[in-house]
N, C-alpha and C positions, 0 to 999 in steps of 0.2 A: 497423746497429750498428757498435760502432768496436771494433778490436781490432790487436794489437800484433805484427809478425813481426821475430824476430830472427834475426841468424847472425852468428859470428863465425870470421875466421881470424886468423893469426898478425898478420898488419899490416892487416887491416880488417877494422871492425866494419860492422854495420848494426845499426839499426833502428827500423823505419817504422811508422807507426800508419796504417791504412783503414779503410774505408767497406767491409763486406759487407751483403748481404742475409740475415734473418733467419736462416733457411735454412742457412748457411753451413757446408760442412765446413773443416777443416783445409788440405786440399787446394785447397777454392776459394779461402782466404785467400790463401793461397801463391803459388796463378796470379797473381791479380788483384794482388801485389804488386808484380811485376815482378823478382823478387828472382833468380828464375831466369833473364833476362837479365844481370842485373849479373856473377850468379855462373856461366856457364854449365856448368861442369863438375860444378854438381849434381848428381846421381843420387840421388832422392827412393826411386827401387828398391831400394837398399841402405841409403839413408842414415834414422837415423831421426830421428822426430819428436816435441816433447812441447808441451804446455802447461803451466807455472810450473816447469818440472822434471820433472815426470811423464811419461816416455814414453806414446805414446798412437798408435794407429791413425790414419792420414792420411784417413780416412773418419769420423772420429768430429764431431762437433757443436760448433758452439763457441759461447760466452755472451758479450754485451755485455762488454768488456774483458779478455778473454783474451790474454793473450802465447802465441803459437805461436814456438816453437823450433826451430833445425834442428839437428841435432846431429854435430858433427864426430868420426869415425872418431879414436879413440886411439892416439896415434902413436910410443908410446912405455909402460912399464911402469912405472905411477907408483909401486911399491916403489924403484926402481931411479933414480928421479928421486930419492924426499924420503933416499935415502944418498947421493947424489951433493952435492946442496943441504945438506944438514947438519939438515934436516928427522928430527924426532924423533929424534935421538942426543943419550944421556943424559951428555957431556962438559961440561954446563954448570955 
């Protein structure tokens, strides 16, 4: 079955569509991606994981066309971002 891994950082994105077997966790997807090459400073340990947005368990099962996600650590306080940007302030 085919399914979808993405990640994204600041100046590159990925993402790749494969080939798992039925079977497949989260986690086999992820291997068999290669993404863990590209990216090697992954840490699937800490880092989490979802499908369409949903966090979810790197052991959990995946369906013919599922996006697996990897999700980047928050690197900043996003109240303190949308006041900086002019985000929701009511001066318009």
């Amino acid at each position: 079955m085919q399914v979808g891994i993405a990640y994204s950082e600041n100046v590159q994105q990925i993402w790749l569509t494969i080939e798992v077997p039925d079977d497949a966790t989260v986690n086999d997807a992820i291997a068999r991606s290669g993404i863990l090459d590209m990216f090697p400073h992954l840490d699937l340990s800490t880092q989490k994981v979802g499908i369409f947005g949903r966090i979810i368990k790197p052991e959990a099962s995946l369906r013919a066309g599922d996006r697996v996600e990897i999700y980047r650590p928050i690197t900043c306080d996003p109240q303190t971002v949308a006041r900086r940007d002019g985000v929701g302030d009511d001066d318009d």
